[in-house]
C-alpha positions as CSV (number, residue, x, y, z in Angstrom):
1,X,94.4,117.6,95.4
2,X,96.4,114.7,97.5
3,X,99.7,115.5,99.7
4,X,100.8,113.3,97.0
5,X,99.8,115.3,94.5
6,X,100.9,118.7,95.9
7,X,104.6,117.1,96.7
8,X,104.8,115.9,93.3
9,X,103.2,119.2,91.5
10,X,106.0,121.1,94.0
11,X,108.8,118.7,93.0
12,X,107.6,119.6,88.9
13,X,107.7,123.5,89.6
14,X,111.8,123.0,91.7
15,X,113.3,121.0,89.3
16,X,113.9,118.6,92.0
17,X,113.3,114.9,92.1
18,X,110.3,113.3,93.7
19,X,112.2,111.2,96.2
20,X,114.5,114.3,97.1
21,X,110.8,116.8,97.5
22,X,109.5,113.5,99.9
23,X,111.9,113.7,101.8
24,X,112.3,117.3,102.3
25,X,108.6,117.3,102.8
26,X,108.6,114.4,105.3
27,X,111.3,116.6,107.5
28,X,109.8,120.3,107.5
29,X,107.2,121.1,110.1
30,X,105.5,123.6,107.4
31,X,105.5,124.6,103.2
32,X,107.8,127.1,104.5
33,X,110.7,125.3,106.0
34,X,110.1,123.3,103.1
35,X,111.0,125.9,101.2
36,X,113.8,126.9,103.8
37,X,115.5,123.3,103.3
38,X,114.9,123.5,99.7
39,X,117.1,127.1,99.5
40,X,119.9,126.8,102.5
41,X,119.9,123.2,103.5
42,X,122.3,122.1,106.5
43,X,125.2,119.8,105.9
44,X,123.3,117.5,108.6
45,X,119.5,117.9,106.4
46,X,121.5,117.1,103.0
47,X,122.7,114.4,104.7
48,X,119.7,113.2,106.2
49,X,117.8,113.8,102.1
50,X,120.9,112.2,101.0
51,X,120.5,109.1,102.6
52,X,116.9,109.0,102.8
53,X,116.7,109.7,98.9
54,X,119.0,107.5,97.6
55,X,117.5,104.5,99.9
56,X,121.2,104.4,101.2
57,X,122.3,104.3,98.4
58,X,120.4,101.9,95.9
59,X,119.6,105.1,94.0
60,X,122.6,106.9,92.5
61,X,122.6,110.3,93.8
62,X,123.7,111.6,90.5
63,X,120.3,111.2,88.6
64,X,118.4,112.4,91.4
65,X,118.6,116.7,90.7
66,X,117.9,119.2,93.4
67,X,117.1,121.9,91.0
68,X,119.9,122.4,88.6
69,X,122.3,119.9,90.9
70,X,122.3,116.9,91.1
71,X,122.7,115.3,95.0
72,X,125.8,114.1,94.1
73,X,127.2,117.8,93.6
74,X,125.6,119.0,96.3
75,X,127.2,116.7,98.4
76,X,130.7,117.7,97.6
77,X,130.3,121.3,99.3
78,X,128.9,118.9,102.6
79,X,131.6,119.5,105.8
């Protein structure tokens, strides 16, 4: 199986959208901090997913879910 295909097959068993599990992937140095981002994000990592998912914006953040969230909601607890 592809990095593609693990990301995607990771992305299915989180709930979370494909472009939010890239991008969380492309940041972590390991599966683990994956996880770790995934769980107890920073403001300044949701921001970073945020921006990066939503292609600054020419996705709307509220169809893209981070589990049972969508970014949009998630972004409303960011400092």
């Amino acid at each position: 199986m592809n990095n593609s295909q693990n990301i995607e097959t990771w992305a299915d068993s989180h709930e979370t959208a494909i472009e939010i599990a890239n991008v969380i992937f492309e940041m972590a140095d390991s599966n683990d901090d994956a996880e770790r981002i995934w769980q107890n994000p920073t403001d300044s990592e949701i921001l970073e997913i945020w921006k990066k998912a939503t292609h600054g914006e020419l996705l709307n953040a509220s169809d893209l879910f981070w589990g049972v969230d969508s970014l949009d909601e998630i972004m409303e607890n960011v400092k």
